[in-house]
C-alpha positions as CSV (number, residue, x, y, z in Angstrom):
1,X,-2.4,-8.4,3.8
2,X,-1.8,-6.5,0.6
3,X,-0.3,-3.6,-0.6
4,X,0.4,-1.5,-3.5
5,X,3.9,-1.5,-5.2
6,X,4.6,2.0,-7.0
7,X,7.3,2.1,-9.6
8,X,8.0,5.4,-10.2
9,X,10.8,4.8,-13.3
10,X,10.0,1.8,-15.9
11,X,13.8,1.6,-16.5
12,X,15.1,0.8,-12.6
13,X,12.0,-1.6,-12.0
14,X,13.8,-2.6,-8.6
15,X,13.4,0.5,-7.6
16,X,10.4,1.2,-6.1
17,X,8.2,1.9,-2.9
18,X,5.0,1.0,-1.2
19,X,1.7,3.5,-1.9
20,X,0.8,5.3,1.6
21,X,-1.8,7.0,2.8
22,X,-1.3,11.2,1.8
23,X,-2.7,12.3,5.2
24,X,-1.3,9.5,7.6
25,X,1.7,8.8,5.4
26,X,1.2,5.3,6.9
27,X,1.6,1.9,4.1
28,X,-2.1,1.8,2.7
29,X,-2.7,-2.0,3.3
30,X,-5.9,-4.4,2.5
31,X,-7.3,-7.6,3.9
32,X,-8.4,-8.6,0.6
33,X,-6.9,-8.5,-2.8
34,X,-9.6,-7.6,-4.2
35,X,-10.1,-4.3,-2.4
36,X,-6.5,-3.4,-3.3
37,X,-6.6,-4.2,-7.3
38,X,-9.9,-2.2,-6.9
39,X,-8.2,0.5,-5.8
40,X,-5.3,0.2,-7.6
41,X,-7.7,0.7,-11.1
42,X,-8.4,4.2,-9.4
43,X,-5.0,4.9,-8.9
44,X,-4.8,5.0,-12.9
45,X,-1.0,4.1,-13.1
46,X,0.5,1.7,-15.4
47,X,3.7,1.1,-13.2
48,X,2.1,-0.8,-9.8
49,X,1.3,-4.3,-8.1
50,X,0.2,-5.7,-5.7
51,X,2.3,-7.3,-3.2
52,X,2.2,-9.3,0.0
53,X,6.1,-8.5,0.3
54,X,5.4,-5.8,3.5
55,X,7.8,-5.2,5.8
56,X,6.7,-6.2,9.7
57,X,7.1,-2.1,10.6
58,X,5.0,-1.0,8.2
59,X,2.1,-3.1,8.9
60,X,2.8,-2.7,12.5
61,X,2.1,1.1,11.9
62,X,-0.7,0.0,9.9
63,X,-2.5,-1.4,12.5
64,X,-1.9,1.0,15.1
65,X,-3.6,3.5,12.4
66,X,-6.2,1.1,12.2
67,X,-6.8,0.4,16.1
68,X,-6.8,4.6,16.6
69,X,-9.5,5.4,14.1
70,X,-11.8,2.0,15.6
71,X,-11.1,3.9,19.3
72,X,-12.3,7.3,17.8
């Protein structure tokens, strides 16, 4: 899975935080990179990666997201 680093002050680069959805406010994640430099580009910010660095809680919520809006 991928997601999309946001660093929101070039000069503290370790500080930083993953992008999330605006409605869910759940970590936007993508089964493939290319979806998620593809929607980086839209994002049109200088300051973000991609990462596979996720931490386990917020892919969990990721997926439960996910498994709601498949049920609906």
């Amino acid at each position: 899975m991928y997601a999309i680093k946001i660093i929101p002050n070039k000069r503290k680069m370790d500080d930083w935080f993953l992008y999330r959805d605006p409605e869910e406010l759940v970590v936007q994640c993508w089964n493939e990179k290319e979806d998620a430099e593809n929607f980086m580009k839209r994002l049109n910010y200088d300051l973000c990666e991609i990462t596979e660095d996720i931490p386990e809680s917020a892919i969990r919520r990721y997926n439960e997201k996910r498994n709601t809006v498949k049920k609906d």
